[in-house]
N, C-alpha and C positions, 0 to 999 in steps of 0.2 A: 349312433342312429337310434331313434325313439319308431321304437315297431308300435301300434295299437294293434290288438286283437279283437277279431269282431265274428260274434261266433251266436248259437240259440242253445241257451241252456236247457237240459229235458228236465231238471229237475222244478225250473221256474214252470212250464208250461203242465207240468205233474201237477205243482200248487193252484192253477187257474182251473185245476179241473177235468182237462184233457187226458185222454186215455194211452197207456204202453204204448199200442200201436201206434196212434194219433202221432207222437213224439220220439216214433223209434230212427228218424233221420239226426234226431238232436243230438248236443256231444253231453257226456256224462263230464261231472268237473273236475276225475281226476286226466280225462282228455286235455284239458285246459291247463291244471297244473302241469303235466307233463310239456305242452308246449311252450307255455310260459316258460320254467323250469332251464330247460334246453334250450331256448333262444337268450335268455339270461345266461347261460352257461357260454353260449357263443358269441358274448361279448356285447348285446346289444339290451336296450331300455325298452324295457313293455310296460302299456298299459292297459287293462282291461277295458273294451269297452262294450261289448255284448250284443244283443240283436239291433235289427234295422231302426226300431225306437232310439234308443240309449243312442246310436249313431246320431239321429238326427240331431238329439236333445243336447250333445256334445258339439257339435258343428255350429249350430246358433248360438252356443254358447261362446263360439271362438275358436276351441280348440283345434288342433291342426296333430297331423303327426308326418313325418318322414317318407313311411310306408306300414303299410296294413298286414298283415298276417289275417286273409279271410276265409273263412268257413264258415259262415251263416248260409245257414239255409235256407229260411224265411220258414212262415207258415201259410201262405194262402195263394193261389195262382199257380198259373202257367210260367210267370216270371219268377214267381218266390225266390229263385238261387240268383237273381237277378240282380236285382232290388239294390243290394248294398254295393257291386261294383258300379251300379249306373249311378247311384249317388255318389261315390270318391268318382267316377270320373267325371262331375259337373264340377266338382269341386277343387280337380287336378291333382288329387292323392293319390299316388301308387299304391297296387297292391299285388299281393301274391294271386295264382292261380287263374282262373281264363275269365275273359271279359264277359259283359251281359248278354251280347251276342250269341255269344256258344253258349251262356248256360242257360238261355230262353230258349234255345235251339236241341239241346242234348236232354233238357230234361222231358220232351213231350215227342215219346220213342220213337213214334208215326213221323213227322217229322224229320228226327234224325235220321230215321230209314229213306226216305226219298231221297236225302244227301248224299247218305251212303253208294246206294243205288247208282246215282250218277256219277261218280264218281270209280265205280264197279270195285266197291269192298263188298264181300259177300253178307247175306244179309238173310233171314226166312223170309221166306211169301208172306202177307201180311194182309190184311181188313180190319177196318176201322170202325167199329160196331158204336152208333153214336146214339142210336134208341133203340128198344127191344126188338123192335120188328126189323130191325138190319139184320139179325141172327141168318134169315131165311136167303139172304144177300151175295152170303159166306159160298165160295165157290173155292173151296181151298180142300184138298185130300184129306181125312182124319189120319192117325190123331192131330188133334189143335190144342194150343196151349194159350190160352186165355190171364190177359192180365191188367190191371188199371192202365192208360196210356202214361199218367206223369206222376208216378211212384215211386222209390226207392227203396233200398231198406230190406225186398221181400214183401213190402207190404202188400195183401191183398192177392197174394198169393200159395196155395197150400196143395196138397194131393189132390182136389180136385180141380185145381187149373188145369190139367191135363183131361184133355175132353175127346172121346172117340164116337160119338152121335150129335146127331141133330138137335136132340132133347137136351143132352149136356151139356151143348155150347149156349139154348136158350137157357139153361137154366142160370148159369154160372155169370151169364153177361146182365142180365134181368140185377144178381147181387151185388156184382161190382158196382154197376150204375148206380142202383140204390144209394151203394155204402159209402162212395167215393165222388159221385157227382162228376163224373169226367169219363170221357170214353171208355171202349174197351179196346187195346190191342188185341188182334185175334191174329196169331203166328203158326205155320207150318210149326210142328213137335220135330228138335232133332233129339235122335235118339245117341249121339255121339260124347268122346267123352268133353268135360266142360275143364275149362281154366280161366284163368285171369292173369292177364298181363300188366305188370305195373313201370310205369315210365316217368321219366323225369329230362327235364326241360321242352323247348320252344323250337320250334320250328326242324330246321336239318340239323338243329345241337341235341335233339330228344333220342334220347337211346330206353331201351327196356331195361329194367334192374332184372327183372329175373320172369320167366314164365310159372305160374302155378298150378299147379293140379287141383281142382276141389273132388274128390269124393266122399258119396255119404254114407256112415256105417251102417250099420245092422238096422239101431236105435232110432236112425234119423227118419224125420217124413218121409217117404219114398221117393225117390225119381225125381225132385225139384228141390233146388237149392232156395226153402219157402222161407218166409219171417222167420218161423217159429226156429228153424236150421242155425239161422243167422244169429239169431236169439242166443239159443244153445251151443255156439258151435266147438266152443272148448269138449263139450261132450259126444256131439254128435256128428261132426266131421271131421276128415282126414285133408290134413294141405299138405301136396309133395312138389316140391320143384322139378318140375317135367323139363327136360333134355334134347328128347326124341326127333324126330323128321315132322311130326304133329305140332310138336309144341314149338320146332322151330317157326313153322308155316304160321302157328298162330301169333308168334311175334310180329314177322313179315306183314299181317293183317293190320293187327293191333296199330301197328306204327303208321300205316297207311292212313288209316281211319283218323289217329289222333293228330297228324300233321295238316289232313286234307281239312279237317274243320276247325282248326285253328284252335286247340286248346294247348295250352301253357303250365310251364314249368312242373308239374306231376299231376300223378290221376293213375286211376285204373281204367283195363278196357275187359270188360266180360265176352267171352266166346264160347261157344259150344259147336262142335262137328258135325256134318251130317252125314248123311247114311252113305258119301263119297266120301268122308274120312277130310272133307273141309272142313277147318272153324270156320264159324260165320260170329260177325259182330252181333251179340243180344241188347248189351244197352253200353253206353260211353259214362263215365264217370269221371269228371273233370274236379267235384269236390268229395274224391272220395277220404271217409274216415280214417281219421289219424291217432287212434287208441294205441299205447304201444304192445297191446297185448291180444287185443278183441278185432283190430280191423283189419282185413285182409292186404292192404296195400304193407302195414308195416309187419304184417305176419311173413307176405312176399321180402320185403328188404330182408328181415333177419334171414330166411332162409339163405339168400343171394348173399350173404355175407355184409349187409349193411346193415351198421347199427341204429339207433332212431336217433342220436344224435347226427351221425352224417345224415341222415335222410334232411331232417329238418335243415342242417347244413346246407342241401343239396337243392332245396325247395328254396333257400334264398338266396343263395347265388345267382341261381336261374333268373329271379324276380328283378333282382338288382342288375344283373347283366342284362335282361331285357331293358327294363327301365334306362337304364344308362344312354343303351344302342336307340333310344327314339328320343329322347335327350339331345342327343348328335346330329337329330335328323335322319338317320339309318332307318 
């Protein structure tokens, strides 16, 4: 089978000028080797073929492939993580991980929180600060935790996201807007603890690999798992695989959330507790990072006992058995 890879390198987007932050969603290229690497290793043919451009520039030019290995992220839009499944499926190219659908829908928070809602996965109270003068709008309990609506990463988030006045929550949403050109989510603050649940496959076949614990040391920013966190987190965080009646509940969550909106064959789901000792869903991650060292889905695998070979194993099984079962007309 000839996989192509289709991914955004941060190093290219470094040379165009773009800043750490600007590109801290992009995969570093020994992310790339590594997948590369291992999908070679399981017996299949790759080709690199890179962001949303190189795709197009590849497809007019002819080229075809079997099935996709994607992680592009894009750079710009409410669609960006979009972009390159909508294009393979004009084209009838299979690929791994969830359609345009969910990741036009999961990346812009507000959004996926309405779904959720209806659907009744728990979720924080929520306001949607879209010009400065919304601030005054905010009918929600302090503290609030304030953050870009279609962000990733940590980005645009630090110690003072966590806002307990009126003055704090205008100041903080005044600088997002600014910096980011896109709303502000404005969320009830859980004060509870936080994890991440990572899962693998599609529909009633998706099981959780393992629940994670995040906490942050001494060292770390305080109180929010920020950029800067995520950045550092070989230094600055602590990941334990949590067991407990908590972390059970938060699988039971997680699983709900990723089946009810339709994301495919792996991904992480972020939760935090509140002050009833619920996780609530914070944000869904459908293309979450596949570093075998830096990124929390596969930091969760090894701990669960799964190595990055089977993971990546695990992520194309799914894709191919999907594929296959709509193939069939299933």
């Amino acid at each position: 089978m000839n996989v192509g890879i289709t991914y955004d390198l941060r190093e290219d987007y470094l040379a165009e000028g773009y800043s750490e932050e600007e590109t801290a969603e992009f995969d570093r290229s020994d992310t790339i080797e590594a997948i590369e690497r291992t999908l070679q290793d399981l017996g299949f043919q790759t080709d690199r073929i890179g962001n949303v451009s190189n795709l197009i520039s590849r497809l007019v030019g002819g080229d075809r492939w079997d099935l996709v290995f994607n992680i592009a992220e894009g750079l710009r839009g409410f669609g960006r993580e979009a972009q390159v499944p909508a294009i393979l499926d004009a084209y009838g190219i299979p690929y791994t991980f969830s359609g345009p659908l969910v990741l036009a829908l999961t990346l812009h928070k507000a959004l996926t929180k309405h779904v959720m809602r209806s659907m009744g996965v728990p979720t924080p109270d929520f306001f949607v600060v879209e010009e400065a003068s919304d601030t005054e709008l905010v009918d929600l309990p302090f503290p609030l935790f304030a953050k870009p609506v279609a962000e990733g990463t940590g980005k645009g988030i630090n110690a003072a996201s966590r806002v307990a006045t009126k003055g704090e929550l205008a100041s903080i949403c005044r600088r997002l807007l600014q910096a980011y050109d896109q709303p502000v989510l404005v969320e009830t603050f859980l004060p509870g603890r936080e994890f991440t649940v990572g899962i693998i496959g599609t529909g009633k076949a998706a099981k959780a690999v393992g629940v994670m614990e995040v906490i942050l040391k001494n060292e770390a920013e305080a109180g929010v798992y920020s950029y800067w966190n995520k950045e550092k987190c070989e230094d600055l965080v602590k990941y334990c695989l949590a067991q407990d009646a908590m972390a059970e509940k938060a699988r039971e969550v997680a699983l709900a959330a990723w089946r009810g909106l339709g994301c495919r064959d792996a991904g992480r789901i972020d939760l935090r507790a509140d002050n009833n000792g619920t996780p609530n869903v914070m944000e869904i991650n459908p293309l979450a990072g596949l570093h075998p060292e830096h990124s929390d889905l596969c930091i969760l695998a090894h701990q669960a006992g799964m190595g990055y070979r089977t993971l990546i194993g695990a992520i194309m099984s799914s894709a191919i058995e999907r594929c296959r079962s709509v193939g069939k007309g299933t």
